[in-house]
C-alpha positions as CSV (number, residue, x, y, z in Angstrom):
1,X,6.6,12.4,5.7
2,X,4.7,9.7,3.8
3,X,8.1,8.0,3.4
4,X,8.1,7.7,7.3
5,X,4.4,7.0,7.8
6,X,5.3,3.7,5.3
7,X,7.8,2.7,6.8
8,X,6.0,2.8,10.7
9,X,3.1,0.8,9.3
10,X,5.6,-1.9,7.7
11,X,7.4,-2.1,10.8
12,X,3.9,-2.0,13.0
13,X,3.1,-4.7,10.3
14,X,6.2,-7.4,11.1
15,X,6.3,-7.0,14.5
16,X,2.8,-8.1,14.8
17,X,3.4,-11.5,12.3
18,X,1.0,-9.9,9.9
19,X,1.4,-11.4,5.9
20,X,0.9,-8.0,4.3
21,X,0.4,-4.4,3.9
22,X,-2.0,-3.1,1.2
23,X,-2.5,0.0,-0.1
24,X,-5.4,1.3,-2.9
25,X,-5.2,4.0,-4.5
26,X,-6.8,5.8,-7.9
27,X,-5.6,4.8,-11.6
28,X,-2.8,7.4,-12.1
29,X,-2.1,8.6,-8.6
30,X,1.4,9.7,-8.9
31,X,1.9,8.4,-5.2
32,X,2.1,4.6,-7.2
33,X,5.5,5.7,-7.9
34,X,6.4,6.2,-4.4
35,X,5.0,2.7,-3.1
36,X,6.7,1.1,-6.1
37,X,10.1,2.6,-5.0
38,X,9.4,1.4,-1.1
39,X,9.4,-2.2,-2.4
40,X,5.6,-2.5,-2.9
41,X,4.2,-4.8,-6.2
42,X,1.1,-3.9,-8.0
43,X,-1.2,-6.9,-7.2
44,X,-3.4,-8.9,-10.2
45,X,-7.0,-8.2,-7.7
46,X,-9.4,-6.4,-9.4
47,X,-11.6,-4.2,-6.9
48,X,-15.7,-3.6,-7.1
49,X,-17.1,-1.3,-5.1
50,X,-21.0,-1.1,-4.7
51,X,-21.8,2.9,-3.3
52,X,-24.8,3.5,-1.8
């Protein structure tokens, strides 16, 4: 299923001329290894968050 659900958005995403798809996710969410196996790279960004 998530395999599938990837694949749509990357499809939706080309169709429409956009540059990229980016995912986020937790240190150590075993789903990395799924995205990494799709064809996505880790990026060099570090993320802040402020919560309020």
């Amino acid at each position: 299923m998530a395999k599938r659900l990837i694949h749509q958005v990357t499809e939706f995403a080309k169709e429409n001329n956009c540059a990229r798809v980016s995912l986020s996710t937790a240190r150590g969410n075993p789903a990395q290894f799924l995205y990494e196996k799709l064809g996505f790279k880790e990026s060099s960004f570090k993320f802040y968050n402020y919560n309020l």
